[in-house]
C-alpha positions as CSV (number, residue, x, y, z in Angstrom):
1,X,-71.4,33.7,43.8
2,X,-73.2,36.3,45.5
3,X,-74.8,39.1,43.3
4,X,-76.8,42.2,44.5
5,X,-79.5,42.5,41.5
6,X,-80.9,46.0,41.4
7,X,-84.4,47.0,39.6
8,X,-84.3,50.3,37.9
9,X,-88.5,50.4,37.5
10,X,-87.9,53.9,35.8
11,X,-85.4,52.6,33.5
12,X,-87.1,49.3,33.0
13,X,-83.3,47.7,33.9
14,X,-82.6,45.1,36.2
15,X,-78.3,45.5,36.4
16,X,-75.6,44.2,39.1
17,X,-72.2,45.7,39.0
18,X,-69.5,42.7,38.7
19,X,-65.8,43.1,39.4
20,X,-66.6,47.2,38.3
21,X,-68.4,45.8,34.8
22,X,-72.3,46.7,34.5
23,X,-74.7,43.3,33.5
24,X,-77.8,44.3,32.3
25,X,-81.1,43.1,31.4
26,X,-83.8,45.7,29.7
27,X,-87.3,45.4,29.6
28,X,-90.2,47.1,28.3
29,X,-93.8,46.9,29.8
30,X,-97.2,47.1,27.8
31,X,-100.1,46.5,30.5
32,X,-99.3,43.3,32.2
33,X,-96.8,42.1,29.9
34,X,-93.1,42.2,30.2
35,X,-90.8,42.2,27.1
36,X,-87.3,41.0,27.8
37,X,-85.5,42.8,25.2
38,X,-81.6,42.4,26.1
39,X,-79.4,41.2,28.3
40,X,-75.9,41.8,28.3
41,X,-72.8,40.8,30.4
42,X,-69.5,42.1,29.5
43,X,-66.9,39.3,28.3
44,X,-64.5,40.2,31.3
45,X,-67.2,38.6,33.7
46,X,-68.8,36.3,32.0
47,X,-69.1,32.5,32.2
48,X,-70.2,33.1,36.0
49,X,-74.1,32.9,36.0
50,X,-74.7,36.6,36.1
51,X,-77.2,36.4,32.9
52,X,-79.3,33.5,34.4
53,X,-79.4,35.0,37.7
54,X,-80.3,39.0,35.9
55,X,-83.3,36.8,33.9
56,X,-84.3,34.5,37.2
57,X,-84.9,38.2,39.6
58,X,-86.8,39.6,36.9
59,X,-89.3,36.7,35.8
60,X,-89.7,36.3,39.9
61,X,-90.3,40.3,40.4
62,X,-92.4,39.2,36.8
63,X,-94.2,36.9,38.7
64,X,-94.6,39.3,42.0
65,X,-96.5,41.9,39.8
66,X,-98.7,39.3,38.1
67,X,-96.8,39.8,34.9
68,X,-96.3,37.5,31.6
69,X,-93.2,37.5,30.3
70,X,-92.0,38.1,26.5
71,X,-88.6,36.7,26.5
72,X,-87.4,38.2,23.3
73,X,-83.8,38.2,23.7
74,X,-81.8,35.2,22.3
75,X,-80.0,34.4,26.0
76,X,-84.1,35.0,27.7
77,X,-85.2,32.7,25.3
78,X,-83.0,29.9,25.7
79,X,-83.1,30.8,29.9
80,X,-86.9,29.5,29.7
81,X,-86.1,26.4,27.9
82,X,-84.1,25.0,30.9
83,X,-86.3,26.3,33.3
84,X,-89.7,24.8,32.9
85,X,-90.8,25.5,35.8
86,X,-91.1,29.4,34.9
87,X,-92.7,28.4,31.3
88,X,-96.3,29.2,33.7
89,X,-95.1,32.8,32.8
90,X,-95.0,32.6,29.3
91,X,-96.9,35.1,26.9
């Protein structure tokens, strides 16, 4: 599936708009170090991916900036533990 993934840097959002739903996933920055706080996708659209592929643009714009990532959000959490190959990132 193809999904536009839009940052919000003043909102500290990354969001995609799916079937008219809004996905989500909200941040907060301290220094160099991004806190992946929530990530929500609306039942109607979920099951499609839209979660991992919210988490996987922000840990590569994470990476882009020369961030480490706090992934403190249940779905972030368990994103990281089947994706080793962004545990680099890890704060």
């Amino acid at each position: 599936m193809e999904l536009a993934v839009e940052h919000d840097r003043a909102a500290r959002r990354f969001h995609a708009t799916v079937d008219g739903h809004r996905c989500v996933l909200d941040y907060t920055l301290s220094g160099d170090l991004m806190s992946i706080v929530h990530t929500g996708v609306p039942a109607e659209v979920g099951g499609r991916g839209i979660a991992a592929r919210l988490t996987e643009t922000a840990v590569d714009a994470a990476r882009a900036a020369g961030w480490r990532v706090a992934p403190l959000c249940s779905y972030a959490r368990v994103w990281f533990e089947r994706h080793p190959e962004f545990r680099d990132l890890l704060a």
